[in-house]
VOFIDO-361926 format. One line per 4 residues: number of its first residue (from 1); their letters; for each residue x, y, z of N, C-alpha, C. Coordinates in nm, 3 decimals. Each point is the difference from the previous one (the first is absolute). Example, Ala and Ser with C-alpha at 12.3 -4.5 7.8 and 13.67 -1.06 7.14 Angstrom:
// VOFIDO-361926
1) AS) 1.319:-0.569:0.780:-0.089:0.119:0.000:0.090:0.120:0.000 | -0.035:0.105:-0.072:0.082:0.119:0.006:-0.077:0.109:0.073 .
// end
This chain:
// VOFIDO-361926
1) XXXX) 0.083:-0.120:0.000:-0.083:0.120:0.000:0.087:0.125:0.000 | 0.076:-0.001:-0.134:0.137:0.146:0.032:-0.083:0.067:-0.091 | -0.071:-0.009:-0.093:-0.019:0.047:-0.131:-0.133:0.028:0.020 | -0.078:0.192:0.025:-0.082:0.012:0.053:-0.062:0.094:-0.119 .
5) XXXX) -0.122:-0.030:-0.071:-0.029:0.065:-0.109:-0.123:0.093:0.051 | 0.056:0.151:0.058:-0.166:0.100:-0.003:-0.031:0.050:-0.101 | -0.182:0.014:0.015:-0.029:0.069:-0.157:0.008:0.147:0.136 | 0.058:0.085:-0.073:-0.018:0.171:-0.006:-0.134:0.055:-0.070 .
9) XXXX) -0.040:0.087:0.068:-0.160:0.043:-0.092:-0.049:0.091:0.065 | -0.042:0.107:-0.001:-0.065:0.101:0.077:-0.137:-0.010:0.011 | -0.036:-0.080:0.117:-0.096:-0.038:0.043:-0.021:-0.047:0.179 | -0.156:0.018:0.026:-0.007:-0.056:0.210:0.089:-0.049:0.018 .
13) XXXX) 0.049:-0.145:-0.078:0.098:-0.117:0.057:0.115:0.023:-0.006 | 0.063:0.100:-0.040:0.168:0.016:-0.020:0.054:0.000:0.107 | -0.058:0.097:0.109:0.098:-0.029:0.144:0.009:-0.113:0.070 | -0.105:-0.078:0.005:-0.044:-0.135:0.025:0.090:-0.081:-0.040 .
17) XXXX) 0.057:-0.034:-0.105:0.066:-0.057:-0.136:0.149:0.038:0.007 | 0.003:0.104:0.039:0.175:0.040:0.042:0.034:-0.040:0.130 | -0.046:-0.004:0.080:0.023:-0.052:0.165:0.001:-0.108:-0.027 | -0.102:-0.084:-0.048:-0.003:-0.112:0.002:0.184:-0.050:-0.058 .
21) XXXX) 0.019:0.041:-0.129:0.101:-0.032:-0.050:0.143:0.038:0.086 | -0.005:0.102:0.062:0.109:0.015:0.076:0.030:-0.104:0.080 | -0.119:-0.036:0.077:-0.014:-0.051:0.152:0.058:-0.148:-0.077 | 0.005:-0.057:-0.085:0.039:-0.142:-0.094:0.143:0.025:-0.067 .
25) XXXX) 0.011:0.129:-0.052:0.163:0.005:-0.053:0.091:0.005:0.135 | -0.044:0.070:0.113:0.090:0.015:0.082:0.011:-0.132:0.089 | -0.089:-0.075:0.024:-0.039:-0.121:0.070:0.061:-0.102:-0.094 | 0.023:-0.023:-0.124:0.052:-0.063:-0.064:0.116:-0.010:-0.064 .
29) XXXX) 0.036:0.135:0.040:0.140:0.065:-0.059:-0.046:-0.006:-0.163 | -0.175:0.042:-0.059:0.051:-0.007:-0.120:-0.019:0.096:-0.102 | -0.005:0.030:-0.145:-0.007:0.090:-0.075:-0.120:0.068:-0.078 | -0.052:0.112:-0.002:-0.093:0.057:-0.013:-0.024:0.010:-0.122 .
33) XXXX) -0.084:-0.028:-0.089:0.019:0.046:-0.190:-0.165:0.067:-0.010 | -0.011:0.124:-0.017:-0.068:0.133:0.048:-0.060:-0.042:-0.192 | -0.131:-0.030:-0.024:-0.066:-0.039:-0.132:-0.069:0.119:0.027 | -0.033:0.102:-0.072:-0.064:0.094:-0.086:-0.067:-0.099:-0.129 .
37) XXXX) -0.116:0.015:-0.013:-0.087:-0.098:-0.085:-0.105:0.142:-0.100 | -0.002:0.052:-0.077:-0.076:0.112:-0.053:-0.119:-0.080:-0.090 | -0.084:-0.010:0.044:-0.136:-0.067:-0.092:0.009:0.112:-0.125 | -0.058:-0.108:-0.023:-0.053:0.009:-0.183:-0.128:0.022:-0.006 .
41) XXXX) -0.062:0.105:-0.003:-0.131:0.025:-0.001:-0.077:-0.063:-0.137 | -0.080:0.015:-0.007:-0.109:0.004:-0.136:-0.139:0.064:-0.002 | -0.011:0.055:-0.039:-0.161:0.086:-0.031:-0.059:-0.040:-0.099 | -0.125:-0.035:-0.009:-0.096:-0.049:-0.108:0.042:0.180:-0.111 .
45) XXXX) -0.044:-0.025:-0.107:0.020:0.087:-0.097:0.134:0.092:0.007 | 0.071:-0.043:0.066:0.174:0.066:0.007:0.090:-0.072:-0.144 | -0.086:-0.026:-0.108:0.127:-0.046:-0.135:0.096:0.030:-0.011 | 0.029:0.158:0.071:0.198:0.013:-0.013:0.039:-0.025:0.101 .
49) XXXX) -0.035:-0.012:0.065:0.043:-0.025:0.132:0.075:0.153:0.073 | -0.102:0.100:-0.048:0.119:0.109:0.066:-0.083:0.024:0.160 | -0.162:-0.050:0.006:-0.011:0.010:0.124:0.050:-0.066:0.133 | 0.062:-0.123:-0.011:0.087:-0.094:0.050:0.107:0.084:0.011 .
53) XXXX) 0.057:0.021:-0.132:0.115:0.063:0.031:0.026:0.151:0.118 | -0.072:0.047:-0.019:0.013:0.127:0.101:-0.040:-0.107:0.154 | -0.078:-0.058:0.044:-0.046:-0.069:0.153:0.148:-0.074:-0.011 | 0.079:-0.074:-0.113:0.116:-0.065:0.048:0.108:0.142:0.036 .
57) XXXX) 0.003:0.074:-0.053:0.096:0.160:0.007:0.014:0.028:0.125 | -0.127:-0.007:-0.002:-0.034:0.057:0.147:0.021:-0.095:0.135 | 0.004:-0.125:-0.001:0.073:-0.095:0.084:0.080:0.006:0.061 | 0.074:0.000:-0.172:0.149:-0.003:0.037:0.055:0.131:0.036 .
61) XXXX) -0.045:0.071:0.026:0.009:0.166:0.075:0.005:-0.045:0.164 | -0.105:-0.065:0.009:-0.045:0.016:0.157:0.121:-0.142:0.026 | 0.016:-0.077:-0.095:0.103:-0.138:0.085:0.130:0.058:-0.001 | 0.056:0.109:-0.070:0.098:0.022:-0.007:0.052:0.121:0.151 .
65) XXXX) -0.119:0.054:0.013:-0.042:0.069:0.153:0.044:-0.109:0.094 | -0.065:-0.085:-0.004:0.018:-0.106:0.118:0.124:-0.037:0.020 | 0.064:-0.047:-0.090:0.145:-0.081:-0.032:0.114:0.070:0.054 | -0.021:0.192:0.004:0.087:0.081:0.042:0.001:-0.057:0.131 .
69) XXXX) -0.139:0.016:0.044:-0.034:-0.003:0.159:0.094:-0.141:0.057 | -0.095:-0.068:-0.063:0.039:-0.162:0.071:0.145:0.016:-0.019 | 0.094:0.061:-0.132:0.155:-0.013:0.008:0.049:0.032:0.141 | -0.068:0.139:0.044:0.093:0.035:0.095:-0.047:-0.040:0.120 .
73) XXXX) -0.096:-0.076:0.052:-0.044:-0.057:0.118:0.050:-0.122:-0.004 | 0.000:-0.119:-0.098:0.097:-0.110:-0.005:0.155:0.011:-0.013 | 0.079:0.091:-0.012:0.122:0.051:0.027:0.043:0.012:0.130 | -0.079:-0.005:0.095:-0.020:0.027:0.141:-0.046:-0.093:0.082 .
77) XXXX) -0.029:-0.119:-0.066:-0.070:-0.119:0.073:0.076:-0.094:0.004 | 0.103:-0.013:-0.028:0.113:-0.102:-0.031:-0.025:-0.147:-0.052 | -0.076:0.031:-0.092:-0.025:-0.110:-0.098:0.090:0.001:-0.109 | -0.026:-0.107:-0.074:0.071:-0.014:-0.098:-0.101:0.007:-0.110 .
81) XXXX) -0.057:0.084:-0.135:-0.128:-0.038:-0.076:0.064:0.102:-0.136 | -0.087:-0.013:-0.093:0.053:0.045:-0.138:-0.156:0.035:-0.063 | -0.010:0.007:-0.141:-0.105:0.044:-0.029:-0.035:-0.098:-0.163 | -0.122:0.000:-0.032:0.004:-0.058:-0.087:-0.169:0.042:-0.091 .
85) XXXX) -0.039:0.055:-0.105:-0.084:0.039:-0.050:-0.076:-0.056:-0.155 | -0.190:0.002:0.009:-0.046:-0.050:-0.132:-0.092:0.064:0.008 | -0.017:-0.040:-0.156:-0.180:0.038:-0.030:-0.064:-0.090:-0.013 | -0.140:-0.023:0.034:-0.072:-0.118:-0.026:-0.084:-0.039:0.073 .
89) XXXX) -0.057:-0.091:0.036:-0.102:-0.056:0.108:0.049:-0.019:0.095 | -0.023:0.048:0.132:0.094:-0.032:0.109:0.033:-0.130:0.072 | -0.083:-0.088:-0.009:0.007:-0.112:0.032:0.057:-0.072:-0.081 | -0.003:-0.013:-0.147:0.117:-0.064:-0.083:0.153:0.049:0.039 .
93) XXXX) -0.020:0.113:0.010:0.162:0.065:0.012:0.046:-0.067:0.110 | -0.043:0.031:0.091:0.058:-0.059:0.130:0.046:-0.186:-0.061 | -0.100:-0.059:-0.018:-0.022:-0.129:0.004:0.125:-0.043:-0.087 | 0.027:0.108:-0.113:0.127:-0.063:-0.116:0.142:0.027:0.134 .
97) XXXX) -0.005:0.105:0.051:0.122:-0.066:0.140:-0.020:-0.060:0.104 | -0.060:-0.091:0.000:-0.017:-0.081:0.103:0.063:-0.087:0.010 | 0.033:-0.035:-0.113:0.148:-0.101:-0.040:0.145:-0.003:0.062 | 0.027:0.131:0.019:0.111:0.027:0.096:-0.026:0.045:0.108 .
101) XXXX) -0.105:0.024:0.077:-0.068:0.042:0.129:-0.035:-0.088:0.098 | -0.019:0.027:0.164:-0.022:-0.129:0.077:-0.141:0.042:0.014 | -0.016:0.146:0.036:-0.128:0.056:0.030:-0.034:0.127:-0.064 | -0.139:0.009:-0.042:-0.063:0.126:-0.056:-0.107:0.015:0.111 .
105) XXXX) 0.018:0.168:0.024:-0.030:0.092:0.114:-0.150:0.063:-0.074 | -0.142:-0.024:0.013:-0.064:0.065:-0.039:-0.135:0.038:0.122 | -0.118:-0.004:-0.037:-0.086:0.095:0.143:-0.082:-0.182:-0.080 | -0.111:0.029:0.115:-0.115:-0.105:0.071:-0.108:0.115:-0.053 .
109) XXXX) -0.055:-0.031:-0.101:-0.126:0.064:-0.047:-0.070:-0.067:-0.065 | -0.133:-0.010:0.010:-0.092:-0.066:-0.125:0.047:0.083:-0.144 | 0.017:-0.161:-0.098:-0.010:0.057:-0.084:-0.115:0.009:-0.106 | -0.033:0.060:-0.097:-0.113:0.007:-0.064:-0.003:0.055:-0.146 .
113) XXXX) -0.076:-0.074:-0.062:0.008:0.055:-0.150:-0.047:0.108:-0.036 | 0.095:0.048:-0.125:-0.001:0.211:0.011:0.008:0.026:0.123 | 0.093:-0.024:0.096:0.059:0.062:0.128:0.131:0.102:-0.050 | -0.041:0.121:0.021:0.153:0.084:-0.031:0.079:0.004:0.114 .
117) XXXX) -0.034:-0.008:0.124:0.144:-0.011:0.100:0.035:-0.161:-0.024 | 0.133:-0.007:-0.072:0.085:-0.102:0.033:0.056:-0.078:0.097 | -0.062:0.037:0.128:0.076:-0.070:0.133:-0.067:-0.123:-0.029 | -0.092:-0.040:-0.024:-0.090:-0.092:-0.027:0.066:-0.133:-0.072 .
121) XXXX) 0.172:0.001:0.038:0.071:-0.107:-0.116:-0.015:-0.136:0.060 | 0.011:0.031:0.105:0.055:-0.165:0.062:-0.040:-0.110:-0.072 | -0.169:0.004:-0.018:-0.053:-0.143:-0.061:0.059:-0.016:-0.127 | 0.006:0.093:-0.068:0.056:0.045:-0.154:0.149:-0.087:0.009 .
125) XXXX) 0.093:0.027:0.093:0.147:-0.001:0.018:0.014:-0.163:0.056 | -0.105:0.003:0.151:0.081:-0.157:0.014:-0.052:-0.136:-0.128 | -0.084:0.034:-0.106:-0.035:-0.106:-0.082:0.157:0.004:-0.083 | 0.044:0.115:-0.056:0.077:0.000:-0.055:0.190:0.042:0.037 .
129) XXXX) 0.004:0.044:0.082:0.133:0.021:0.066:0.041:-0.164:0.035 | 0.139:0.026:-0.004:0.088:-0.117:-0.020:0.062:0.028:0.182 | -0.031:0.059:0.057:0.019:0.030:0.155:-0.126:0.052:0.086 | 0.020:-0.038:0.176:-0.106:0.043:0.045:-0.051:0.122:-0.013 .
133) XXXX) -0.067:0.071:0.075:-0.065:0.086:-0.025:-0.063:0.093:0.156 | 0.085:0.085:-0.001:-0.020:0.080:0.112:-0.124:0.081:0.005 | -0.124:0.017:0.078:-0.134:0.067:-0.024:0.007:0.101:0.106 | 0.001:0.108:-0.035:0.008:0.042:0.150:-0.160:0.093:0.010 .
137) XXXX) 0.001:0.022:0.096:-0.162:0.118:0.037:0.069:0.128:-0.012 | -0.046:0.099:-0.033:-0.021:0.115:0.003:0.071:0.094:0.127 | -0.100:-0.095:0.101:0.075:0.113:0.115:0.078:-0.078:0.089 | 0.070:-0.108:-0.033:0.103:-0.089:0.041:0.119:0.088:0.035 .
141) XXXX) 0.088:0.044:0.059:0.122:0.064:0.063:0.141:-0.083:-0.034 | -0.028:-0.087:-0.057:0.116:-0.103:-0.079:-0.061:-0.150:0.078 | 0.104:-0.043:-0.017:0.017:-0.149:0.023:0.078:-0.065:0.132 | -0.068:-0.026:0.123:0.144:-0.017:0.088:0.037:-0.157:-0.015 .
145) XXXX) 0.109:0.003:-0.024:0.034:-0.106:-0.030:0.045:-0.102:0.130 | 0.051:0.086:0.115:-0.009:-0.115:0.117:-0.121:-0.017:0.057 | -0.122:0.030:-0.082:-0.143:-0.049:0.129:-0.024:-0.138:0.006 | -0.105:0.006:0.025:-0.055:-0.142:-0.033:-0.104:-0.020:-0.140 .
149) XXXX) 0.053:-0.134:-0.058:-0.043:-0.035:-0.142:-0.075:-0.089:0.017 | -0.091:-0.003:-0.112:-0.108:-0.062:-0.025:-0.024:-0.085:-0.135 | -0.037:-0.096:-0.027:0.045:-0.099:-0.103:-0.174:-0.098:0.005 | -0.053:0.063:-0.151:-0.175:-0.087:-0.034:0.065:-0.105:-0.076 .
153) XXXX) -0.018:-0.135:0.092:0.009:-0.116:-0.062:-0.103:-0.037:-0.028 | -0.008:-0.104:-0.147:-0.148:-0.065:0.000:0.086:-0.114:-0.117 | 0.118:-0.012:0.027:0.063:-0.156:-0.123:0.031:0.035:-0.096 | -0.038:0.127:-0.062:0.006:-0.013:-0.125:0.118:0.035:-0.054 .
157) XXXX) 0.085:0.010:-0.164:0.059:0.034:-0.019:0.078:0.136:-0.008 | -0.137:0.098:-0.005:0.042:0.135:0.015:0.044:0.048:0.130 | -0.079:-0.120:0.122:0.071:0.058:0.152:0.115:-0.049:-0.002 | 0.025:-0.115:-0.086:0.158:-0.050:0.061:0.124:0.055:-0.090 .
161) XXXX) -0.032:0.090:-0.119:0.062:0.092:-0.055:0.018:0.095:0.060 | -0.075:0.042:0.072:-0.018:0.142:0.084:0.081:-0.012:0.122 | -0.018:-0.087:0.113:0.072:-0.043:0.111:0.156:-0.020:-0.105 | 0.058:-0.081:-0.041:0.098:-0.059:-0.066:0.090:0.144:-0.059 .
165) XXXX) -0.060:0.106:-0.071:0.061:0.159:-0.001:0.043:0.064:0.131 | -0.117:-0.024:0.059:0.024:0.091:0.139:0.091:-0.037:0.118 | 0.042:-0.140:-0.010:0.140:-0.038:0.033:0.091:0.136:0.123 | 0.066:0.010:-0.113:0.037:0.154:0.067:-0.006:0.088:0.060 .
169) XXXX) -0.137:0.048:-0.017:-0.069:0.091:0.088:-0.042:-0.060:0.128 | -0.076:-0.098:-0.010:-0.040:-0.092:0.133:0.095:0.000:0.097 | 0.090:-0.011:-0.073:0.181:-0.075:0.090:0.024:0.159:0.134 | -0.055:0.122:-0.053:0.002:0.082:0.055:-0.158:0.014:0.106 .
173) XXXX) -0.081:-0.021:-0.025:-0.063:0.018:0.086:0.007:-0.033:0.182 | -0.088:0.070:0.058:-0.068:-0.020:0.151:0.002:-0.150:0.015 | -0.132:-0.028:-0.082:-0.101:-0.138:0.004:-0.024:-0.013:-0.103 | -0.021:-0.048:-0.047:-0.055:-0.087:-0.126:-0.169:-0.066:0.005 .
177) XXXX) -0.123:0.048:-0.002:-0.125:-0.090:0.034:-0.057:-0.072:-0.175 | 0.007:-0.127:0.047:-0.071:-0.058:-0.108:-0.107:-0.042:-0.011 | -0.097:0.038:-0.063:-0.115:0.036:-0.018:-0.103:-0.127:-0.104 | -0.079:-0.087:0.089:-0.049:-0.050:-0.109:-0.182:0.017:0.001 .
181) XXXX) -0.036:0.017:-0.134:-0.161:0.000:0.056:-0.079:-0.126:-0.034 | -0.078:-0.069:0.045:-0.087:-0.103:-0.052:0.103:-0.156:-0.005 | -0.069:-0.079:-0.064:0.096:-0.092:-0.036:0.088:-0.007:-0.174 | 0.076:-0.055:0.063:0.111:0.020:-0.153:-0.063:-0.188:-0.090 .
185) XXXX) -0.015:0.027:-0.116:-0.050:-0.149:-0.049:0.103:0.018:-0.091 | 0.103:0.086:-0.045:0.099:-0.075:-0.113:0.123:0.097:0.041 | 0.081:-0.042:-0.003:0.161:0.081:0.044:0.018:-0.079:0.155 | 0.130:0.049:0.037:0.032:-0.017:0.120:-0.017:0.065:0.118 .
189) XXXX) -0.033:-0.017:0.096:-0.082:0.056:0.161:0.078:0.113:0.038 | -0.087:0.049:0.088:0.066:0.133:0.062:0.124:-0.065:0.089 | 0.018:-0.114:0.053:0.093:-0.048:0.062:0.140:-0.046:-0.082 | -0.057:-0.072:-0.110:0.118:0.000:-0.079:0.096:0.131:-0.053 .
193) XXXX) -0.102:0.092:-0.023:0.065:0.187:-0.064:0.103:0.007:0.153 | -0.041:-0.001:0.127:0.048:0.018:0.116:0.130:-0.071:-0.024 | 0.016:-0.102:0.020:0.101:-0.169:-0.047:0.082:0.116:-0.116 | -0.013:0.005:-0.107:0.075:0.063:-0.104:0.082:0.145:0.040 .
197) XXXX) -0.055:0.076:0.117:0.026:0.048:-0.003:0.071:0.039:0.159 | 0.001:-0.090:0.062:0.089:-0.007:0.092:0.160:-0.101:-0.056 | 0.046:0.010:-0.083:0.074:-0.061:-0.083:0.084:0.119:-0.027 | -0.074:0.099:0.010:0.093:0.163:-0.068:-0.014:0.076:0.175 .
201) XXXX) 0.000:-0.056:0.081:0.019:0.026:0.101:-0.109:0.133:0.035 | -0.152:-0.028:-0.044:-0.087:0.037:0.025:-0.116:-0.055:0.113 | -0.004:-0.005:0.080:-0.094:-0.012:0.070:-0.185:0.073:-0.006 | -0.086:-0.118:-0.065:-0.149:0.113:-0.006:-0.028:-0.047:0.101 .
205) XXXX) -0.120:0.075:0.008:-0.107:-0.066:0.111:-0.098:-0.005:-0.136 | -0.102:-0.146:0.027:-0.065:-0.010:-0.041:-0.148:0.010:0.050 | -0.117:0.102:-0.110:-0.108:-0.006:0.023:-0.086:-0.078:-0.084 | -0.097:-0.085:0.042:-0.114:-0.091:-0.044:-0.099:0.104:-0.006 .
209) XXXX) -0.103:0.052:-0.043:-0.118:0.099:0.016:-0.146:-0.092:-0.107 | -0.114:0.016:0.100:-0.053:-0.061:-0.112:-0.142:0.126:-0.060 | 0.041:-0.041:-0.128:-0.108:0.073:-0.045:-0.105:-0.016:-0.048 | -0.102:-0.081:0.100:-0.142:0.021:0.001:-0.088:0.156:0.007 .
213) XXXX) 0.064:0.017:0.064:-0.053:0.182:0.068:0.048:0.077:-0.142 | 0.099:0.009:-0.014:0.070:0.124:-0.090:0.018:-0.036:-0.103 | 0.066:0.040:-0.099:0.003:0.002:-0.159:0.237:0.008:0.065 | 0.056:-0.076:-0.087:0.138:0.018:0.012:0.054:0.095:0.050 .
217) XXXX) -0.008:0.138:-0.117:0.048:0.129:0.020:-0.041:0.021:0.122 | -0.136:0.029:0.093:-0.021:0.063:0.093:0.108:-0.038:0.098 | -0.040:-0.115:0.034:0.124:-0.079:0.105:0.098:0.020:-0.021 | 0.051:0.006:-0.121:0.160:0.048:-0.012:0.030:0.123:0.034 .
221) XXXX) -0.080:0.114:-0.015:0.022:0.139:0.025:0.013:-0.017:0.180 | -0.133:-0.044:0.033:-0.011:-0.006:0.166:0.155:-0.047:0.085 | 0.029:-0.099:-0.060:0.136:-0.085:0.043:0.102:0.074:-0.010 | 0.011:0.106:-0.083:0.106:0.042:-0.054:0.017:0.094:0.127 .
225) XXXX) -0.110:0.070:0.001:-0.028:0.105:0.174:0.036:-0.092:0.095 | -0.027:-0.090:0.016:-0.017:-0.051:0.136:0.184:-0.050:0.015 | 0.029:-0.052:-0.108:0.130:0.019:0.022:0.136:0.099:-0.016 | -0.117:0.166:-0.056:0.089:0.068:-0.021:0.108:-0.020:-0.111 .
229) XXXX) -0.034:-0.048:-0.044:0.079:-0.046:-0.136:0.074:0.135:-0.075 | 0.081:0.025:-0.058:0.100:0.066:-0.135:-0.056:-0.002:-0.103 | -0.024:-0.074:-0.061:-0.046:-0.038:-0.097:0.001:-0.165:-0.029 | -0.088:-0.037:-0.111:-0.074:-0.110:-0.026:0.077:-0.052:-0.150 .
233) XXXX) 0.050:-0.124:0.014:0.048:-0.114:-0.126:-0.081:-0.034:-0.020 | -0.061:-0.002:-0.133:-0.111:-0.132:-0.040:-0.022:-0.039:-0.159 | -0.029:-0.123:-0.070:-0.045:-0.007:-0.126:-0.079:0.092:-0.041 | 0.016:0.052:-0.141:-0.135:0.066:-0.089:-0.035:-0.091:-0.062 .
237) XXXX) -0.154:0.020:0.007:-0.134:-0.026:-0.109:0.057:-0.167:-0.023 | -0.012:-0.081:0.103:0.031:-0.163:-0.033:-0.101:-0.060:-0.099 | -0.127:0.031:0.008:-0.124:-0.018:-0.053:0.045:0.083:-0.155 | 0.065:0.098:-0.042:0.020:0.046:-0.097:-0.104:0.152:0.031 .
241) XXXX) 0.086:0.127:-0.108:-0.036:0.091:0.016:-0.162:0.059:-0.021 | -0.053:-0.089:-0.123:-0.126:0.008:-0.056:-0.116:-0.044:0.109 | 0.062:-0.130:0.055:-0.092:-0.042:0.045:-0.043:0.123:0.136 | 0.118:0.008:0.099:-0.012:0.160:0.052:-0.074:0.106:-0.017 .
245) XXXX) 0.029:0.060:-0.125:-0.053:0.116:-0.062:-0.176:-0.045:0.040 | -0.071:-0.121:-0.060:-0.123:-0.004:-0.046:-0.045:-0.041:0.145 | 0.030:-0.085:0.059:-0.047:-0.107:0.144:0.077:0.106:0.134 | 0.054:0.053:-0.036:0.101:0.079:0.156:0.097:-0.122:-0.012 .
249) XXXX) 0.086:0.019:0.136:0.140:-0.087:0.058:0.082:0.082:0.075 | 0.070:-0.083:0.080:0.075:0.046:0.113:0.126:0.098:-0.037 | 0.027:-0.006:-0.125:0.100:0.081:-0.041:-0.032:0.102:-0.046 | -0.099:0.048:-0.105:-0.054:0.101:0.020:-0.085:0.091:0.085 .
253) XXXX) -0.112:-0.059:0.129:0.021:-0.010:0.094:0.107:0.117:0.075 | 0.104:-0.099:0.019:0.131:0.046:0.074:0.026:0.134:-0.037 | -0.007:0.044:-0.149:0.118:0.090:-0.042:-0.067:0.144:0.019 | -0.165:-0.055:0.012:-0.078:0.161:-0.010:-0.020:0.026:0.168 .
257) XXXX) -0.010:-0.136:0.103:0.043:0.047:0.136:0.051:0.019:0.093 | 0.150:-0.059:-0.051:0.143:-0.005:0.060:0.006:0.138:0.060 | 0.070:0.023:0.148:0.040:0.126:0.063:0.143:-0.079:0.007 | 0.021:-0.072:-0.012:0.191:-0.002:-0.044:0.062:-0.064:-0.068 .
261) XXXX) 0.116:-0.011:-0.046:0.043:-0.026:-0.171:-0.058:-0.104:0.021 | 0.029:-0.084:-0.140:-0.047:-0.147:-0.061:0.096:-0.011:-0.117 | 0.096:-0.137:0.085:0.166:-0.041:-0.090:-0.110:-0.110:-0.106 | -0.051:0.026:-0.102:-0.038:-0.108:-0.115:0.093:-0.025:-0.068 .
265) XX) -0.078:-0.156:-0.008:0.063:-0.078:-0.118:-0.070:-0.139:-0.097 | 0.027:-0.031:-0.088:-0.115:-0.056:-0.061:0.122:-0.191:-0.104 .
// end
């Protein structure tokens, strides 16, 4: 986890999104790569595209504002980070470096079709990013990385991708709580994830919770309080994204009521 990819964007989530990233480069000793992403607009009846063109002009006015800023406040934070810039859909952009990245830094927002605030990537990003996927909330203050962590098991492959990244980070925590809801009918038990991961010289505690009463997400949010948790490891959209979108699921769910990050992975 040296290789820490933020999107930059002048928007609610940026301060959110920079703490977060600090609180992980400095905790990790690792490197910051500061993505400026400039959408590509389109307007119905725009054939030259010069109305696009002036809203992109104008972007890149206000990102180039920012970039001064963020230069000289990350000069001062004793990180190590660089810069790196596109045009295009923001969630592709990101997603084509994900390849050399451990983690991409973005906000916990519903996303939605014809949505113009972009914080809305995560679901977009963890289908397609080749690394986890940092979600953070809005009014999150960063990430502390020695609290106590929280880890939604349910067997599947996306939790044991997710736990299996977070390696690292865990290794730093308080506590570690492992979290299971209902019964697991295919993957391996919340006891076995425990077993795997006292091997990396992790110790969880494991929770059983059953969910007759609640729907997944709820219980997971509740647990997360009750243990005070940092933030939350868990699979995206195991069931698949569509099915989500149309039926609900715990991952989408999660991302529109998370009050602290969410390390995805799929």
């Amino acid at each position: 986890m040296k290789n820490i990819l933020l999107l930059v964007h002048e928007d609610k989530g940026q301060e959110a999104r920079l703490q977060t990233a600090l609180d992980l480069a400095r905790a990790l000793n690792g490197h910051i790569r500061c993505a400026e992403v400039t959408p590509l607009p389109v307007y119905p009846g725009d054939f030259d595209g010069s109305m696009a063109g002036m809203v992109v002009a104008e972007d890149i006015k206000t990102e180039a504002s920012l970039r001064r800023r963020l230069d000289v406040r990350l000069a001062h934070e004793d990180v190590s980070f660089d810069w790196t810039d596109d045009l295009g859909d923001m969630a592709l952009c990101l997603a084509n470096q994900s390849r050399l990245t451990d983690l991409i830094i973005v906000n916990c927002k519903k996303d939605a079709f014809f949505e113009q605030d972009r914080r809305g990537l995560a679901s977009d990003l963890v289908m397609s990013a080749r690394c986890p996927i940092v979600a953070v909330p809005d009014a999150a203050v960063g990430l502390n990385v020695s609290g106590a962590a929280m880890i939604a098991w349910d067997g599947s492959e996306p939790a044991a991708a997710a736990l299996r990244a977070a390696i690292p980070l865990l290794k730093l925590a308080r506590s570690v709580h492992l979290v299971s809801v209902g019964q697991i009918v295919d993957g391996p038990s919340a006891r076995a994830a425990a077993v795997y991961l006292s091997r990396h010289d992790i110790h969880a505690k494991v929770h059983l919770l059953d969910s007759v009463a609640q729907t997944p997400d709820v219980l997971l949010l509740r647990q997360a309080e009750i243990d005070r948790a940092a933030y939350c490891v868990m699979g995206a959209y195991g069931r698949g994204r569509l099915y989500e979108t149309v039926f609900g699921g715990v991952t989408r769910r999660m991302i529109e009521a998370a009050r602290i990050p969410l390390i995805l992975s799929r």
